[in-house]
N, C-alpha and C positions, 0 to 999 in steps of 0.2 A: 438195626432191625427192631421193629416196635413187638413186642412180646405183650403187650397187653396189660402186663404184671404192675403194680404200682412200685416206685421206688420203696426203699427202706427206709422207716421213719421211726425218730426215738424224740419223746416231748420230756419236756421237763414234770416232775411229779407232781399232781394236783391234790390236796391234801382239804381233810374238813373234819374236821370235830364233833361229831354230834351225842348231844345228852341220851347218856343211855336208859332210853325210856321207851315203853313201846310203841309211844305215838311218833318217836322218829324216824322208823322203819319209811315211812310213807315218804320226809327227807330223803334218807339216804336212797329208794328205791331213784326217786327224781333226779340225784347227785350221781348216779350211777348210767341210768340215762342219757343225761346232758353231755357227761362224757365222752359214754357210745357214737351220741351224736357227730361228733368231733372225730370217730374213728370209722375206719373201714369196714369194721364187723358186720357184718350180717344180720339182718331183722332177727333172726331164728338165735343167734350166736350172742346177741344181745340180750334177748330174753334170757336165755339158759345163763349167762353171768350176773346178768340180774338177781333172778332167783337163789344161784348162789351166796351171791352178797348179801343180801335179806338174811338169805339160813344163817350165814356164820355171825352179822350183827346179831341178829335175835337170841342166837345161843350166848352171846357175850354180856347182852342184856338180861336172859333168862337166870342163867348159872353164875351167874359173879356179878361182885358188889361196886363193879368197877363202876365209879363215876359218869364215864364219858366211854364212846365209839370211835376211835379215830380211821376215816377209809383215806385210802391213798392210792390213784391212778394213776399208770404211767401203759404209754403204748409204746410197748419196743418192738421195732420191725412189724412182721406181720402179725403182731399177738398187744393183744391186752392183760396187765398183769395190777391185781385189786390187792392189798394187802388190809387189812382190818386187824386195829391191832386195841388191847384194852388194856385194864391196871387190872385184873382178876385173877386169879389162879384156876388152872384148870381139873378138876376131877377127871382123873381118867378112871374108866369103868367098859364094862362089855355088857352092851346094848342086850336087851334080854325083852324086848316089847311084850311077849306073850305072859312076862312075871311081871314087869312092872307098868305095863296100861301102855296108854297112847306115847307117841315119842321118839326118842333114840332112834331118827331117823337122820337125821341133818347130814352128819358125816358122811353115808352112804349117798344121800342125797346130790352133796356137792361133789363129791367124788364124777359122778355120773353124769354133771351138770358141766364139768371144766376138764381141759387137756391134762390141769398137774394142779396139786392140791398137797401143803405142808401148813403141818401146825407147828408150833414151834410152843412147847406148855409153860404156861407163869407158873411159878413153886412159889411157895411161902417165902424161899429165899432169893427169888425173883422173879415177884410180881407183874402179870404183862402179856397174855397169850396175842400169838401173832399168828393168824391165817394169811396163809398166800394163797393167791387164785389165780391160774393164768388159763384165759380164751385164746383160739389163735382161730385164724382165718382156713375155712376146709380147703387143702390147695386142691384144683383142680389135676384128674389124673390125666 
């Protein structure tokens, strides 16, 4: 019996390097796209990981000295999973936008944007923060 469902599908991970600069944003939004392409997500489901991926590059590029942006895509089953990972350390702090100006949105941001969201902090004694982002497809009820 045909249920309509696509099968389960797991790709191998597609990986890119991009200089972390702010004009690569415009890259990786493309590089994250192209992907999407490739997957079953949803026009809407698409944007909202997108956007994701933008915020956690940019914070990577913003806050840390790190070199380079590495994204990395992989589609397991019904879900898409972006990890972005850099050489930086992360500052942790509690967003305070009313004391310190525009901002300290990002976190909030992707949180809102994706089904499950982990950072994983670089320290000084290991350098390297790693966002994971996972989309998944809205199953129908």
């Amino acid at each position: 019996m045909d249920t309509g469902e696509r099968p389960a599908t797991n790709t191998v991970p597609v990986m890119h390097t991009f200089r972390a600069h702010p004009s690569a944003l415009f890259e990786i939004r493309r590089f994250v796209r192209e992907r999407a392409g490739e997957s079953s997500l949803p026009a809407q489901a698409v944007e909202d990981l997108t956007l994701a991926v933008s915020e956690a590059c940019a914070n990577s590029i913003i806050h840390t000295t790190s070199p380079d942006v590495r994204v990395t895509w992989v589609t397991k089953d019904e879900c898409v999973e972006v990890e972005i990972r850099d050489r930086g350390i992360f500052k942790r702090h509690v967003p305070m936008p009313e004391i310190d100006g525009r901002g300290n949105h990002g976190i909030p941001l992707m949180m809102a944007l994706v089904d499950e969201l982990s950072i994983r902090e670089g320290t000084p004694s290991r350098p390297g923060t790693r966002v994971r982002l996972v989309k998944c497809q809205a199953l129908e009820g």
